[in-house]
C-alpha positions as CSV (number, residue, x, y, z in Angstrom):
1,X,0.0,0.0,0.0
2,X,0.9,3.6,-0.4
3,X,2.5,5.2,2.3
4,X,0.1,7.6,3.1
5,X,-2.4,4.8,3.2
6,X,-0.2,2.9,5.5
7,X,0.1,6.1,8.1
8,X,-3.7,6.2,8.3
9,X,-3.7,2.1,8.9
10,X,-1.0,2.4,11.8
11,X,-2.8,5.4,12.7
12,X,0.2,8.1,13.0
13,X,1.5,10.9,10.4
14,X,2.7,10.7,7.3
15,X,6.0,12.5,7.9
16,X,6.1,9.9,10.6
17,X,5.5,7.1,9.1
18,X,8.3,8.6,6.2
19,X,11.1,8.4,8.9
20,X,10.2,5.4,9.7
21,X,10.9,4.2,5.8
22,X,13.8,6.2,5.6
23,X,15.2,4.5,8.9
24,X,14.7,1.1,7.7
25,X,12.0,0.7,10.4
26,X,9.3,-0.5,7.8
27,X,9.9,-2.4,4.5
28,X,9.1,-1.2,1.0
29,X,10.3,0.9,-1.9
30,X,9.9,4.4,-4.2
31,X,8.9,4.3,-7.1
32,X,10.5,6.4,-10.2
33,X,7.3,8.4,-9.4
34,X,8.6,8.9,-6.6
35,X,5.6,7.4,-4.4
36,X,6.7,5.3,-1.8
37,X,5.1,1.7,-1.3
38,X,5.1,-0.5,1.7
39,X,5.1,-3.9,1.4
40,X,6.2,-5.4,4.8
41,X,3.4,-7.8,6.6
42,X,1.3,-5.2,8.1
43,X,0.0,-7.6,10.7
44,X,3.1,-8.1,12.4
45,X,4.1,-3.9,13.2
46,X,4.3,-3.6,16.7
47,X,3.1,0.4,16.5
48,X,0.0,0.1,15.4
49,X,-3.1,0.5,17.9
50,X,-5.9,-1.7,17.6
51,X,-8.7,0.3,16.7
52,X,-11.6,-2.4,17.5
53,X,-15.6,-1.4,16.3
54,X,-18.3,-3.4,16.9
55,X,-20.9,-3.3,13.6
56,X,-24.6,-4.5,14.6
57,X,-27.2,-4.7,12.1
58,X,-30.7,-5.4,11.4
59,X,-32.7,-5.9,8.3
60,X,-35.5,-3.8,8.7
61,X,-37.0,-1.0,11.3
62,X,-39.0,-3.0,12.4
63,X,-36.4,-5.2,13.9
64,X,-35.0,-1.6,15.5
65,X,-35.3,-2.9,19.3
66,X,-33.0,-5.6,18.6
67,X,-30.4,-3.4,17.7
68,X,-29.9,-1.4,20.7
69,X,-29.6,-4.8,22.0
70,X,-27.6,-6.2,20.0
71,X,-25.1,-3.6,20.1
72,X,-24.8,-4.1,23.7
73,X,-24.0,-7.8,23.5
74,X,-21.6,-7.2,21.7
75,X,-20.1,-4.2,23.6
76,X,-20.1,-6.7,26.9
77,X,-18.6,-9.5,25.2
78,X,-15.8,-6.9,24.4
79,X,-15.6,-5.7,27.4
80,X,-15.6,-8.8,28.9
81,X,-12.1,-10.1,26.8
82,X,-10.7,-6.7,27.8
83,X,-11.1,-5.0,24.0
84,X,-11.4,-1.1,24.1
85,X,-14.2,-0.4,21.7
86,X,-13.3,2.5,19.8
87,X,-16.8,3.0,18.1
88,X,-20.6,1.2,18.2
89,X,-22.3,1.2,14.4
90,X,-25.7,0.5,14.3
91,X,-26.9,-0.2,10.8
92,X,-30.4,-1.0,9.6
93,X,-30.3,-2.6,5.7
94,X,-30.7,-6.2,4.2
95,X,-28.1,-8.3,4.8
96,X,-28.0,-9.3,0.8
97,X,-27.3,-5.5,0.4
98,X,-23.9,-4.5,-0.8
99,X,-24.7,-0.5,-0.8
100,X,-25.0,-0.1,3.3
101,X,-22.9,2.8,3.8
102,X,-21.8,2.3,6.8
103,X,-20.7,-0.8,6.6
104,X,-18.4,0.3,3.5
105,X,-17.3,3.2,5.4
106,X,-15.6,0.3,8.4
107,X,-14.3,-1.3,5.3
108,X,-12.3,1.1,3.5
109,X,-11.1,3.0,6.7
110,X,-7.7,1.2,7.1
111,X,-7.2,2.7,10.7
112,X,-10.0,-0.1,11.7
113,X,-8.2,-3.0,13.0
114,X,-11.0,-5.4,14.3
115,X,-14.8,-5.9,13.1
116,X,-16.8,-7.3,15.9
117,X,-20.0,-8.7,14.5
118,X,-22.4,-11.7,16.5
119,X,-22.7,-13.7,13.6
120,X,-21.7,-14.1,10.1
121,X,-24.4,-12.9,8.4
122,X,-24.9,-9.0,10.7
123,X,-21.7,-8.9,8.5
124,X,-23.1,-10.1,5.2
125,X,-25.3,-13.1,3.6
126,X,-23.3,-13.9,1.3
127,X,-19.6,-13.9,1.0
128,X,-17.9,-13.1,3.9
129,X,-15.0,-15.4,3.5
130,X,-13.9,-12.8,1.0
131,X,-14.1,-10.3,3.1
132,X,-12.5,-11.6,5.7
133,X,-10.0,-12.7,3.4
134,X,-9.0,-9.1,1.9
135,X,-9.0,-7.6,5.3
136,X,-6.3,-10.4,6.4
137,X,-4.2,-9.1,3.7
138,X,-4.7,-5.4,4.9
139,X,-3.6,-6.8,8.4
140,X,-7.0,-6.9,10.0
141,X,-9.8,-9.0,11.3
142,X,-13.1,-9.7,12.2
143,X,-14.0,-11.1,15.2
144,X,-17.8,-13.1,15.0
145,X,-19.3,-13.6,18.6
146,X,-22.7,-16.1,17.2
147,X,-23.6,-16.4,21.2
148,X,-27.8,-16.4,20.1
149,X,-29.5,-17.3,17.7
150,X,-31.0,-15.5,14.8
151,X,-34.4,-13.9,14.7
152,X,-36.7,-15.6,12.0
153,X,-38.3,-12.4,11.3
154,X,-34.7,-11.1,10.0
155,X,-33.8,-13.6,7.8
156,X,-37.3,-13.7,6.6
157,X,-36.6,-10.0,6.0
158,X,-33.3,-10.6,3.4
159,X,-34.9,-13.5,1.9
160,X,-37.4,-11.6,0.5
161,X,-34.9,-8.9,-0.6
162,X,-33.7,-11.6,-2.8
163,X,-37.0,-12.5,-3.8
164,X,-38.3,-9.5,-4.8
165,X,-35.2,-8.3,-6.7
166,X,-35.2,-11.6,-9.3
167,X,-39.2,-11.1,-9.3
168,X,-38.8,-7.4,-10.1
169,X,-36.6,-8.7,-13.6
170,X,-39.1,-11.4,-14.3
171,X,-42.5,-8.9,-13.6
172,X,-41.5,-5.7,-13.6
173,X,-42.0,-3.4,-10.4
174,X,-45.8,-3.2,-9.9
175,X,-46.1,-7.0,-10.2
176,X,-43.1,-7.8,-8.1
177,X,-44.5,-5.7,-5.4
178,X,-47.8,-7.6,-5.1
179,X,-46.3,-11.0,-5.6
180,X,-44.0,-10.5,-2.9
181,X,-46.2,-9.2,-0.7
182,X,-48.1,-12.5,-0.5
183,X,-45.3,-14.6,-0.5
184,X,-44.4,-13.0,2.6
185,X,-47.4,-13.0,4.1
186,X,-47.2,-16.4,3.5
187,X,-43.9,-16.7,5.4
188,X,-45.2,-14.7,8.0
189,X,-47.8,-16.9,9.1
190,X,-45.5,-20.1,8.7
191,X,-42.8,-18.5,10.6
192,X,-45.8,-17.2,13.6
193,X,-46.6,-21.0,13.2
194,X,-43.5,-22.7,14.0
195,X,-42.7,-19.9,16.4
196,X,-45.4,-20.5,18.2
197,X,-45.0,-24.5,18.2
198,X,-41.2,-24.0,19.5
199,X,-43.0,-22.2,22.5
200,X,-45.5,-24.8,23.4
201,X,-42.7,-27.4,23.0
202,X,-40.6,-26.0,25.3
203,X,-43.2,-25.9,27.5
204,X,-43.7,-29.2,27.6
205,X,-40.5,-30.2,28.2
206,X,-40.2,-28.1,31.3
């Protein structure tokens, strides 16, 4: 990475993190350019602070009052493994949606060290091995709690996100909004059902 970018990753200066190149304190080279690119293993420098945020999400507003909650799981899981938490995003958008801003915001801020999510998917649906995988390279992590399980309601919520995008191609708009709105009351009453069976269930048993 460019050496710029590398000061805003280790969080210090640039002119800083320029003596430190010109010291022979971090590895990489200059360019004819003259741009100056570091290519030691960024995991391994000892300066950097780690800047740890914990990213809650839910898919819709009316899932809202699991998010404060959320958020605060995750904040005393953190607190209970001794991480400083730098900063709490709360974030309301489908999981199968790659535009949530704030969530690219965590992304592309290099200063971020550790994501801490409760499971895969507050992350993403689909693909987080990838992400995980470019932040690696970048020297950073995410850290998935998964202590509860998932609410139905959300993962009805992104499903039909999905289902209402390939129905909007095959329909068009107005007939994508009226098919998936009985599909999911449909999935509603299924998911009430089963719910509700759970409950009695666990009744039962105790």
């Amino acid at each position: 990475m460019k050496l710029r970018t590398f000061a805003q990753w280790a969080g210090v200066r640039y002119e800083t993190a320029w003596r430190w190149f010109k010291t022979g304190k971090i590895e990489g080279h200059q360019l004819d350019s003259g741009t100056i690119v570091i290519t030691e293993e960024l995991s391994q420098h000892p300066e950097r602070e780690a800047i740890i945020v914990v990213y809650a999400r839910v898919s819709a507003n009316e899932n809202r009052p699991n998010l404060d909650s959320q958020a605060e799981r995750l904040c005393a899981y953190c607190a209970a493994k001794g991480m400083k938490v730098h900063k709490v995003v709360k974030e309301v958008g489908s999981g199968v949606n790659d535009g949530r801003k704030k969530l690219l915001a965590l992304l592309a801020d290099p200063t971020v060290t550790m994501i801490v999510v409760e499971h895969k998917d507050r992350l993403t649906r689909f693909g987080f091995r990838y992400i995980e995988t470019l932040l690696a390279v970048q020297g950073r992590s995410i850290e998935v709690v998964n202590v509860t399980a998932n609410p139905i309601e959300d993962i009805i919520a992104d499903f039909v996100s999905i289902l209402y995008s390939f129905t909007a191609k095959l329909y068009g708009q107005r007939r994508a909004k009226r098919k998936t709105e009985k599909i999911v009351q449909e999935l509603t009453v299924q998911a009430q059902k089963k719910i509700s069976e759970e409950g009695g269930e666990q009744r039962a048993v105790s």
